[in-house]
KEDREN-577754 format. One line per 3 residues: number of its first residue (from 1); their letters; for each residue x, y, z of C-alpha. Coordinates in pm, 1 decimal. Layout:
BEGIN
NUM	a	X:Y:Z ~ ...
//
This chain:
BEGIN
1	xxx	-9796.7:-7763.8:2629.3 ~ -10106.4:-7832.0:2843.4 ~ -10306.0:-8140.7:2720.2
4	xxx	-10641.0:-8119.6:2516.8 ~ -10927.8:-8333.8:2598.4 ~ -11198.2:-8400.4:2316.3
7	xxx	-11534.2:-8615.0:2475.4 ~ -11810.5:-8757.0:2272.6 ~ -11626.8:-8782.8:1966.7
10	xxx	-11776.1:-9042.1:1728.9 ~ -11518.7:-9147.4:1398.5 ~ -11807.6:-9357.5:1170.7
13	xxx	-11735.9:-9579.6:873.0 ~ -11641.9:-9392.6:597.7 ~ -11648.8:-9034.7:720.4
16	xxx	-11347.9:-8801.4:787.2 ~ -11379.0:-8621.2:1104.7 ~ -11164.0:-8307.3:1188.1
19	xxx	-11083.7:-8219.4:1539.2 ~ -10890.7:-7857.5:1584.0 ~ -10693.2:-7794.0:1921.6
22	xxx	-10533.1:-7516.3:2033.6 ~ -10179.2:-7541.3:2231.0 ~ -10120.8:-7329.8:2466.1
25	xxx	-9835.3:-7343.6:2752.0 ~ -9839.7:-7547.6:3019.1 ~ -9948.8:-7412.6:3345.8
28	xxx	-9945.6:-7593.7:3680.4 ~ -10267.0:-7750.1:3686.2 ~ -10428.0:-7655.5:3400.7
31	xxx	-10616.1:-7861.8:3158.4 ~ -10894.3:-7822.0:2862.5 ~ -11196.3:-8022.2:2834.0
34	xxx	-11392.7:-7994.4:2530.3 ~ -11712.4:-8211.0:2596.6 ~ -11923.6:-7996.4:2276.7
37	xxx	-12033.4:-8291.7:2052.7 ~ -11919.8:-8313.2:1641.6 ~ -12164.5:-8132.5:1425.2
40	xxx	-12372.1:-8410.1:1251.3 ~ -12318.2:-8287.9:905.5 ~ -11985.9:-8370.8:693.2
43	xxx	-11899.8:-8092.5:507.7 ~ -11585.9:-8226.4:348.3 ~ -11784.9:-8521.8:125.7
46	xxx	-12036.8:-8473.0:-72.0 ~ -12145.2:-8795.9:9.1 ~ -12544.5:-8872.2:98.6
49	xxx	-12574.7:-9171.8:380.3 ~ -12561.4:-9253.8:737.1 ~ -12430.4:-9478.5:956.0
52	xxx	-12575.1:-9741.7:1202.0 ~ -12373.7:-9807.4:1453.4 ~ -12417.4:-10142.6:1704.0
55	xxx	-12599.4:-9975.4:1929.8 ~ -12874.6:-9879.2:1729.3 ~ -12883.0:-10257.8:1580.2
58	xxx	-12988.0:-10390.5:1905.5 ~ -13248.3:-10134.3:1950.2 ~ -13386.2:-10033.1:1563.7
61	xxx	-13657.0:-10340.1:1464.8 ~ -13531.1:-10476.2:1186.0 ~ -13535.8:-10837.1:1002.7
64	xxx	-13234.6:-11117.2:1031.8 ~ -13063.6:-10926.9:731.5 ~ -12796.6:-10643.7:732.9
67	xxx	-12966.2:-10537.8:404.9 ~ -13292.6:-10472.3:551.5 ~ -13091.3:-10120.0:691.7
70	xxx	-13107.9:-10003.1:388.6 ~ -13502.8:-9922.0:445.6 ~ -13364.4:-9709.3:741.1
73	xxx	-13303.6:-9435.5:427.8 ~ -13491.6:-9207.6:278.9 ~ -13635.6:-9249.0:-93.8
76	xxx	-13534.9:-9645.2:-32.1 ~ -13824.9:-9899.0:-158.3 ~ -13794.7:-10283.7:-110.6
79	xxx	-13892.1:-10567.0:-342.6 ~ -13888.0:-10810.9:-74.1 ~ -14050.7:-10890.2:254.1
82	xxx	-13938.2:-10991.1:628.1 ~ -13803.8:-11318.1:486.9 ~ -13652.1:-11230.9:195.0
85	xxx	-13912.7:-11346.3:-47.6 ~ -13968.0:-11216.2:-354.5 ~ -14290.0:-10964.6:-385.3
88	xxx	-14228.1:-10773.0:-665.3 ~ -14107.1:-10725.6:-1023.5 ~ -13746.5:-10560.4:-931.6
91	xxx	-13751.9:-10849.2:-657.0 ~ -13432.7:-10622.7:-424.1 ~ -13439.3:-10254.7:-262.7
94	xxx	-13411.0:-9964.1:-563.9 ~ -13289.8:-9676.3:-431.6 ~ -13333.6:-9308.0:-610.7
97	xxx	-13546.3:-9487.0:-846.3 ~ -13257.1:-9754.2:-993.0 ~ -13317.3:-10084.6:-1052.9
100	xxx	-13229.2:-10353.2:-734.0 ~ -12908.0:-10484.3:-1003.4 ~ -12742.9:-10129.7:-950.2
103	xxx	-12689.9:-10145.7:-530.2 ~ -12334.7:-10261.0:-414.2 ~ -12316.0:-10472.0:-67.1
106	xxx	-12025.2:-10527.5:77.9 ~ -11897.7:-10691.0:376.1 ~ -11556.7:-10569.5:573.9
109	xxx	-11466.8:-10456.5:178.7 ~ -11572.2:-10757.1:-26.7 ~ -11830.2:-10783.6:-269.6
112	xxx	-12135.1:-11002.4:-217.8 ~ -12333.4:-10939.5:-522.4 ~ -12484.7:-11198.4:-782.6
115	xxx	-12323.4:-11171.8:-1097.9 ~ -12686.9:-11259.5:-1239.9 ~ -12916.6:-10989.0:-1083.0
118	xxx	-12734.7:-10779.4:-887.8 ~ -12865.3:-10862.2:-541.2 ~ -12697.0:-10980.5:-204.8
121	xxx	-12588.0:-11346.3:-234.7 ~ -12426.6:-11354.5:105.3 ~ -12586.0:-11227.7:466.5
124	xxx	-12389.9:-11156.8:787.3 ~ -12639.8:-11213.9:1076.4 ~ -12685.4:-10873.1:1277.9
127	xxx	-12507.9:-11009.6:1568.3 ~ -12169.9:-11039.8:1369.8 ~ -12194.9:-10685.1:1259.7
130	xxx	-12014.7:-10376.2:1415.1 ~ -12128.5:-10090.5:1245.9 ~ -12321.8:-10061.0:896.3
133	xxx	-12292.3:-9773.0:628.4 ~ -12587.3:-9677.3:406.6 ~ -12499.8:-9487.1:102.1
136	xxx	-12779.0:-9348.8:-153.6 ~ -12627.2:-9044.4:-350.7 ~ -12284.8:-8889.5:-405.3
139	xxx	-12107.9:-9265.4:-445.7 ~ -11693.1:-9243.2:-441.3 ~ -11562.6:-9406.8:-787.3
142	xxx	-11407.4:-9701.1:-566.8 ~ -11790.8:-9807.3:-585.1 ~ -11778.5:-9907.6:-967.9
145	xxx	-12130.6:-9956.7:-1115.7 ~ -12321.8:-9853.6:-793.8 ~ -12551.0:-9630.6:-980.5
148	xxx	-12796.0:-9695.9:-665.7 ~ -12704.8:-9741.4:-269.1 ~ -12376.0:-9865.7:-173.6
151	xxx	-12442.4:-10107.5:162.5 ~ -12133.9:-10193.6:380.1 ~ -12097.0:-10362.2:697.7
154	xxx	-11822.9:-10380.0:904.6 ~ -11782.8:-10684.9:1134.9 ~ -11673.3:-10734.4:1528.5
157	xxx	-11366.0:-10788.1:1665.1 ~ -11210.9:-10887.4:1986.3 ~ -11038.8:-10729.7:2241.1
160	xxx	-10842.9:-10746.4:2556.0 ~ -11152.4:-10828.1:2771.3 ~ -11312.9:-11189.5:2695.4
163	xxx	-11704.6:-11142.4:2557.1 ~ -11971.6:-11329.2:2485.1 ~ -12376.5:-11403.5:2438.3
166	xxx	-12616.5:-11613.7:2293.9 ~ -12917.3:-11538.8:2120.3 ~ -13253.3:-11764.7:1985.6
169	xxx	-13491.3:-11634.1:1757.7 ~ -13882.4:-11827.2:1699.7 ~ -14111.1:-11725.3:1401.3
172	xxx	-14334.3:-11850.4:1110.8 ~ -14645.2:-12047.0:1145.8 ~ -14710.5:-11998.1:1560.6
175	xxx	-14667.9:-11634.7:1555.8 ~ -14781.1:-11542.3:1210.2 ~ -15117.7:-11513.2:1067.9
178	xxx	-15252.7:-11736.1:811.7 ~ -15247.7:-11653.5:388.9 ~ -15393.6:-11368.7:293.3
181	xxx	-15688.5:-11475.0:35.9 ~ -15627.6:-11559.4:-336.9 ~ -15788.0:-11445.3:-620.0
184	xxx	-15887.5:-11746.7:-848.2 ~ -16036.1:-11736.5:-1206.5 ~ -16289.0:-12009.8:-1266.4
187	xxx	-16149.5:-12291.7:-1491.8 ~ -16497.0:-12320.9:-1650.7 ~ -16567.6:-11955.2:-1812.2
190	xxx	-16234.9:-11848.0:-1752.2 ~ -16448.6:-11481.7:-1760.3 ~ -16550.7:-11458.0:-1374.8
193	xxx	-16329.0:-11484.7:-1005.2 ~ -16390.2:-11517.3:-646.0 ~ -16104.8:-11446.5:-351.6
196	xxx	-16019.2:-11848.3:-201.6 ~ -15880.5:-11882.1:134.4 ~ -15670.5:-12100.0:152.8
199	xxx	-15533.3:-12333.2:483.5 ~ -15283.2:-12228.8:714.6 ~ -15002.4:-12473.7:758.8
202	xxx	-14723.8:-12546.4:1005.0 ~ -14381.6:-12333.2:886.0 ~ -14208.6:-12269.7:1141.9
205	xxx	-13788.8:-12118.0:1173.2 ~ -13588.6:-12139.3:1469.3 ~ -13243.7:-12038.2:1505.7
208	xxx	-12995.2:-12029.3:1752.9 ~ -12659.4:-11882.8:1805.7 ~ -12337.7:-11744.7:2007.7
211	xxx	-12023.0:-11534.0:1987.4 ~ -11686.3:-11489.3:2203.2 ~ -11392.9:-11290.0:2169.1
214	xxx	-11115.8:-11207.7:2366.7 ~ -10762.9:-11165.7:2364.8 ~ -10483.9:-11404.9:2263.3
217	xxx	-10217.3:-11185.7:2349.7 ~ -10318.0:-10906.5:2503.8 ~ -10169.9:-10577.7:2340.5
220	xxx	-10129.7:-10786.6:2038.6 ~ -10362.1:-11051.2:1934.6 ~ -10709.9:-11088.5:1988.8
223	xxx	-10963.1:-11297.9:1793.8 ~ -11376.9:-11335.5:1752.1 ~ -11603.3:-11645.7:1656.2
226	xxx	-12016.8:-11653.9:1603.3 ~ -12205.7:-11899.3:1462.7 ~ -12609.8:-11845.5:1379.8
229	xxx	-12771.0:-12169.6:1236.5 ~ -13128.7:-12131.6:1122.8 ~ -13358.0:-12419.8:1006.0
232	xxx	-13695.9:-12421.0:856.8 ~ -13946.3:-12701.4:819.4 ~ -14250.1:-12605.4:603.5
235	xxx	-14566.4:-12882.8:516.4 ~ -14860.2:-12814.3:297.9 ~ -15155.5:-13085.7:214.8
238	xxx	-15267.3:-13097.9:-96.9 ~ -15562.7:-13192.6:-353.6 ~ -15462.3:-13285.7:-686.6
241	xxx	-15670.7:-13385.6:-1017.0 ~ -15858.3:-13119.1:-895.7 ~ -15969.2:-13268.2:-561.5
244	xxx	-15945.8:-13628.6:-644.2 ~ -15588.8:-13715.9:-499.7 ~ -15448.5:-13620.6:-149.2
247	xxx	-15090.5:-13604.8:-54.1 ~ -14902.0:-13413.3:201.8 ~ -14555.1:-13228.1:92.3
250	xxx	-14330.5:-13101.5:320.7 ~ -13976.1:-12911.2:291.2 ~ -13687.1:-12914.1:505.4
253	xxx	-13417.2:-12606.9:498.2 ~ -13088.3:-12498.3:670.3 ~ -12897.8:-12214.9:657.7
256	xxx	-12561.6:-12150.3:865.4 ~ -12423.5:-11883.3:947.5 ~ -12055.1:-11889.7:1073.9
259	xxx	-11787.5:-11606.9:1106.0 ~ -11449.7:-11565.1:1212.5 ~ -11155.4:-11297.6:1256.8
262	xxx	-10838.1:-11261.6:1397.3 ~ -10670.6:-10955.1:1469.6 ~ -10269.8:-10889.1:1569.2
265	xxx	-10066.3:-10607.1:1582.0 ~ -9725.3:-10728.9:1533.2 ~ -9606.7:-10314.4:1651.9
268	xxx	-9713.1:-10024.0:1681.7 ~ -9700.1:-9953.6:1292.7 ~ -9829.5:-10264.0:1204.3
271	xxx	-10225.5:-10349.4:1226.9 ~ -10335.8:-10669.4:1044.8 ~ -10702.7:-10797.4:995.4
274	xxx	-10782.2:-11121.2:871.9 ~ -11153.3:-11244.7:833.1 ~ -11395.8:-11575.4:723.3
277	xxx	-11741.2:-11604.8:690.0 ~ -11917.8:-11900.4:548.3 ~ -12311.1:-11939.3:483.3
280	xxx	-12392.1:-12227.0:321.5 ~ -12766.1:-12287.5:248.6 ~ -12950.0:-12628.8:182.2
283	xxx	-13316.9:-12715.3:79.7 ~ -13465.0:-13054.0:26.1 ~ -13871.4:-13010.3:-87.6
286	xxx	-14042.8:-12812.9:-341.3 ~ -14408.3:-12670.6:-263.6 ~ -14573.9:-12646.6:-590.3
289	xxx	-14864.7:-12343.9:-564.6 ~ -15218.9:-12374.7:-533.4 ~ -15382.3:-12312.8:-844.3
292	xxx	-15734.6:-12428.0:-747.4 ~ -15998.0:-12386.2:-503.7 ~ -15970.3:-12582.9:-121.5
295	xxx	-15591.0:-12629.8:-169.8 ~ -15604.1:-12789.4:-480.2 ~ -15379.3:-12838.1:-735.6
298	xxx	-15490.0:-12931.9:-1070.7 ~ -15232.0:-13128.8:-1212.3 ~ -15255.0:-13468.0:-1092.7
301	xxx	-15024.7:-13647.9:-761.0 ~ -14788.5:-13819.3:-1030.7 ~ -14633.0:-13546.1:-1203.0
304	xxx	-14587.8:-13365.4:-899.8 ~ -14428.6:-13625.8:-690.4 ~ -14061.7:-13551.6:-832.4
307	xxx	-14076.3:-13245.9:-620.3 ~ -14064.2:-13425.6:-277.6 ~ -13737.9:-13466.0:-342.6
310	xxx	-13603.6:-13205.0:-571.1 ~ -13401.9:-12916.8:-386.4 ~ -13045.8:-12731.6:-350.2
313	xxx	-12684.2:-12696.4:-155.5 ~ -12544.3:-12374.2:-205.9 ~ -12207.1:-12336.5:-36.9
316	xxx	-12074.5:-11986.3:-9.9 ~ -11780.6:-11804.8:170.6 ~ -11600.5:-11504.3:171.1
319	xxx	-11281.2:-11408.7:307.1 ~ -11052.7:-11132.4:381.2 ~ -10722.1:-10951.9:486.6
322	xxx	-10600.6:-10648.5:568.9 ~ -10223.0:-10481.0:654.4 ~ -10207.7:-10119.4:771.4
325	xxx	-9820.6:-9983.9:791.7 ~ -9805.5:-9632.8:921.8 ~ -9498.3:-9479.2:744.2
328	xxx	-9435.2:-9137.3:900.7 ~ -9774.7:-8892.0:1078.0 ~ -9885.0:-8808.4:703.2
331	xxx	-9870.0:-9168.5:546.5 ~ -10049.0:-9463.7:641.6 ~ -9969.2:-9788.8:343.2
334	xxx	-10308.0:-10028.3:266.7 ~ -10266.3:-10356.2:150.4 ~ -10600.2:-10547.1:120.2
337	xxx	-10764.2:-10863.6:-68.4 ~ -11043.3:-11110.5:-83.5 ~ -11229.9:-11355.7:-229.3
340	xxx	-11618.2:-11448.4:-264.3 ~ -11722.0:-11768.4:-366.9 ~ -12056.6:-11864.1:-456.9
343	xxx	-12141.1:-12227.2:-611.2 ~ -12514.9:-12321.6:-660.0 ~ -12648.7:-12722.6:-753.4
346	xxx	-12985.9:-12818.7:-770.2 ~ -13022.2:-13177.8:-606.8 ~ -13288.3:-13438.7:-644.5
349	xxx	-13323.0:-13360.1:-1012.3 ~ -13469.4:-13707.6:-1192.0 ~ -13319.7:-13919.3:-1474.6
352	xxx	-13615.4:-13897.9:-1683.9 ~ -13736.5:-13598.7:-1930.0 ~ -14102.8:-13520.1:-2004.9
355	xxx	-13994.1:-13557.5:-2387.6 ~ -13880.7:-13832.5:-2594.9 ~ -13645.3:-13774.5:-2903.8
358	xxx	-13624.0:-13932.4:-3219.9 ~ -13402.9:-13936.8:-3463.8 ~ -13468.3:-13799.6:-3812.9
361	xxx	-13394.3:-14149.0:-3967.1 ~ -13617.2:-14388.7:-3781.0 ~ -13894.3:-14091.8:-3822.9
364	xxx	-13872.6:-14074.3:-4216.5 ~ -13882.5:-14490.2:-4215.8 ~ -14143.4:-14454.5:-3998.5
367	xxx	-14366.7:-14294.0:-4208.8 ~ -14305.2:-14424.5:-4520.9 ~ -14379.6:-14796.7:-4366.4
370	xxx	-14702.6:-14652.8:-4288.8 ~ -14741.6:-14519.3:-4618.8 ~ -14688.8:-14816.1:-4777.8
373	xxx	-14947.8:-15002.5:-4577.7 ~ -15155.3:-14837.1:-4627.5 ~ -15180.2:-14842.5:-5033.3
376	xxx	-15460.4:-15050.0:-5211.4 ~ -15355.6:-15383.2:-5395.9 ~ -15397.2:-15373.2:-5732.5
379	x	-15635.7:-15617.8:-5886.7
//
């Protein structure tokens, strides 16, 4: 038969793409090029999403988060800003009107979300991420308990050509603007309040990173490595007692970001997928919030001390494997597994409680010695 050429033909994550040919007999010379591109909507799911594929990454603005895609969707709202912080009650993304505890995120097909609230608890950096699939409506069963989006990104791999880049990213306090103004009700009446400005301070984030991949065995093995620290440093001055103590506090924070995968194709039936990616985060400082007027604070310096040191290590990792074996042209045999593990401690916690405890016994002798003091003498 002659051959069939298909051009500009684009397979996405999770879609099923159907590409009709027609044979017809071979005549000398002959060939058919179809360069007509695949009609954008998939008719055989009933499945509402899109996919972002690398390209778009590098040119879509975006934050340091995979997640942050999912504002790329329609009827998508976020609880968070650039940074991740917290800005709202729901404190995630709700899509369709869900809460943020009812998304799914996955990465290359494991789980990443808290057990406690139902958001992200691990990031892959943009860099380490091949393609990303936004679901909002129409969710397969596999997704259990995604009553809102379903989130999945699929990492790099390598290939027979060696790659490789490097990337630096610079934010925070020398490219940002300072606090927006707080509104502050006066301690006196507690019935009137003014708008405070408060100081801008340094807090500033720099990260730096770099990927390669290439071949081990060409044909057969190939692998891929990135790593994407990022460190903080944040510093506030403050004036406690109300304005009568000064004291600066600053905080100090790291998060890594490092991935790995290996790919090998021990034949042609045989395609095998093994990942690792571990983000570990660590904070040492605690910035208690102004609560006063001129960046004051008004508890005093000594019960507010503990949190120079008080702070976290949170180790997490999450790995991954994957065997195709294609049995005949009709059967294709998945074997996959994982594991995410998430462990959070709270350092620089003191020895020393802001209560004291008594027992019931030495209370009750207590009082009746001071009973009996007190008693008249008889005359």
């Amino acid at each position: 038969f002659a051959p069939a050429e298909f051009q500009e033909v684009v397979l996405l994550l999770g879609k099923t793409l159907r590409v009709d040919a027609t044979l017809q007999v071979a005549t000398i010379q002959q060939a058919v090029t179809v360069v007509e591109e695949a009609p954008q909507i998939d008719f055989s799911s009933t499945t509402i999403g899109h996919s972002v594929t690398s390209n778009e990454l590098e040119r879509l603005p975006k934050s340091r988060s995979f997640q942050g895609l999912l504002l790329t969707s329609p009827s998508v709202t976020s609880g968070l800003d650039q940074n991740g912080n917290i800005v709202s009650i729901e404190g995630g993304f709700q899509v369709n009107g869900s809460s943020s505890g009812e998304n799914q995120f996955n990465i290359d097909g494991i789980s990443t979300n808290s057990v406690v609230n139902g958001r992200s608890r691990q990031n892959a950096t943009l860099e380490f991420v091949q393609e990303v699939q936004v679901k909002t409506g129409g969710v397969e069963a596999e997704y259990g308990g995604a009553i809102g989006g379903v989130l999945s990104a699929v990492t790099k791999s390598g290939g027979n050509q060696f790659h490789g880049g490097a990337w630096y990213y610079l934010s925070g306090n020398k490219l940002g603007a300072g606090p927006i103004k707080r509104l502050l009700l006066d301690p006196a009446t507690e019935r009137s309040a003014s708008y405070v400005q408060d100081s801008k301070f340094p807090d500033n984030r720099n990260e730096a990173g770099g990927e390669i991949g290439g071949p081990f065995m060409k044909d057969r093995m190939w692998f891929y490595f990135a790593t994407s620290p990022q460190w903080r440093r944040r510093e506030r001055e403050y004036n406690f007692s109300s304005g009568k103590e000064h004291d600066t506090f600053k905080q100090k924070q790291l998060t890594q970001n490092t991935f790995g995968k290996l790919s090998f194709d021990p034949s042609s039936r045989i395609r095998t997928n093994f990942t690792f990616l571990w983000t570990p985060e660590m904070s040492t400082g605690r910035l208690p919030a102004y609560d006063g007027a001129g960046d004051a604070v008004v508890a005093s310096l000594a019960s507010n001390v503990i949190n120079k040191q008080i702070g976290y290590f949170n180790p997490k990792s999450s790995m991954s494997g994957e065997v195709n074996l294609t049995l005949s042209n009709r059967a294709v045999l998945t074997v996959r597994g994982g594991r995410f593990w998430d462990d959070f401690k709270d350092t620089g916690i003191p020895d020393i409680a802001a209560v004291e405890y008594r027992d019931r016994k030495s209370t009750r002798l207590n009082s009746s010695h001071v009973s009996e003091s007190r008693m008249p003498s008889s005359a």
